[in-house]
Residue, then its C-alpha position, 0 to 999 in steps of 0.5 A: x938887769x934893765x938899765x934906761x935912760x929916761x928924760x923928762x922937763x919935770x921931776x920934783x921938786x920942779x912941778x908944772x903938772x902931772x907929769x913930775x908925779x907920774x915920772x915920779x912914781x914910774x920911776x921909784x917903781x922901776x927902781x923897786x922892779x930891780x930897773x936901773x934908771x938914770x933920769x936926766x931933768x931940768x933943774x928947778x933952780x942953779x942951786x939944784x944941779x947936779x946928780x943925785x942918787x935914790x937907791x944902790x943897786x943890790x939885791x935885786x933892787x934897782x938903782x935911781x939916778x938924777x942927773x939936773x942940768x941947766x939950759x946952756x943958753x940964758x935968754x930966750x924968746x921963744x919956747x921952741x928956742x928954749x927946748x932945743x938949747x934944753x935939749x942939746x944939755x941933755x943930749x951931752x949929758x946923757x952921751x957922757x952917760x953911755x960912754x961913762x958906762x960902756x955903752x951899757x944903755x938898753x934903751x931911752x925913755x922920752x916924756x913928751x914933745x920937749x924930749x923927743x929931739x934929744x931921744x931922736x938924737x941919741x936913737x941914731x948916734x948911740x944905735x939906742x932905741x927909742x920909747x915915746x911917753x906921751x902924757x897930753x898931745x899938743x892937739x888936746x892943749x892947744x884945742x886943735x888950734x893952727x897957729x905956727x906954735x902949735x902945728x911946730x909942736x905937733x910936728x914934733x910930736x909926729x916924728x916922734x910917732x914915727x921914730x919911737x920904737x913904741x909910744x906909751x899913752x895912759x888910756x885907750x881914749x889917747x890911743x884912739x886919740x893918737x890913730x885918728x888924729x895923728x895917724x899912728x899904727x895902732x900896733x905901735x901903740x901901748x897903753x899902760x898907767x905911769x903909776x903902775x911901773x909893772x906895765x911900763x917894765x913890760x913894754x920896756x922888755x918887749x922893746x930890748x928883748x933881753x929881758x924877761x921878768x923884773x929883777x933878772x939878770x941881762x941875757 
């Protein structure tokens, strides 16, 4: 059986946008495929931290864990400042993860730029491999702006594209997107809908290599 990690800033009940529906729906998907997923996210609020659990992994089904955290650090005065301090919870939330387990982590699953630190982090600590979801680019957000906010998030972003092992978009529209404007290797590039969990599950088996088909025993 497959088990991941996936990170992610939005997961319900904390919605800013699409992204929490479809990290959502990837997820109870995988779940049904017989993928155990071990989400680790930003609370909504203090009262929600903590693990949550959504399916026991027996007959073939899988298991869905959801761990929320905080941010370490209270006050900040600038987004960039907050996702790093984010990003170091998730880091040691998610090392707690794979010692707890034995290592037993086949790969992490990063939603968008905010992530991609932590992904990087664990990717050459943990010997992990690396998948990149991206949702928007901050290129389309930002309308292609220059500013020093903008062109920080876009940096991120490429190396993301450069360390990921495979980056997941929802369309060939972002596909093209990603080659011409951030000049990643068209091979490199996946495309398959975060509503549909079957694509994703492929992609995810052509990355570990120790997976055939959903609900399978690990080789």
């Amino acid at each position: 059986m497959l088990r991941i990690l996936l990170l992610t800033w939005e997961y319900p009940p904390r919605i800013v946008g699409e992204l929490a529906f479809a990290v959502r729906d990837l997820s109870e998907g995988l779940r049904k495929l017989g993928v155990e997923t071990i989400i680790v996210t930003l609370a909504d609020s203090p009262v929600a931290l903590g693990v949550e659990d959504k399916g026991i992994g027996n007959s073939g089904i899988g298991s869905l864990q959801i761990i929320r955290v905080g941010n370490p650090v209270g006050t900040h005065i600038h987004i960039l400042t907050w996702a790093m301090t984010l990003m170091t919870e998730f880091e040691r939330v998610s090392a707690e993860v794979y010692y707890r387990l034995n290592g037993n982590i086949d790969l992490v699953d990063a939603h968008e730029w905010l992530c991609v630190t932590a992904a990087l982090n664990l990717k050459d600590s943990l010997n992990l491999p690396f998948v990149f979801s991206i949702h928007s680019t901050e290129a389309q957000r930002s309308l292609g702006s220059k500013g020093p906010l903008s062109q920080a998030i876009k940096s991120i972003e490429a190396i993301g594209f450069g360390e990921a092992s495979r980056v997941i978009v929802g369309s060939q529209e972002k596909k093209i997107h990603l080659i011409s404007d951030y000049g990643v290797p068209p091979e490199k590039i996946d495309i398959a809908d975060a509503f549909r969990a079957e694509e994703v599950f492929r992609i995810y088996a052509s990355v570990t290599g120790n997976i055939k088909e959903p609900g399978l025993p690990r080789g």
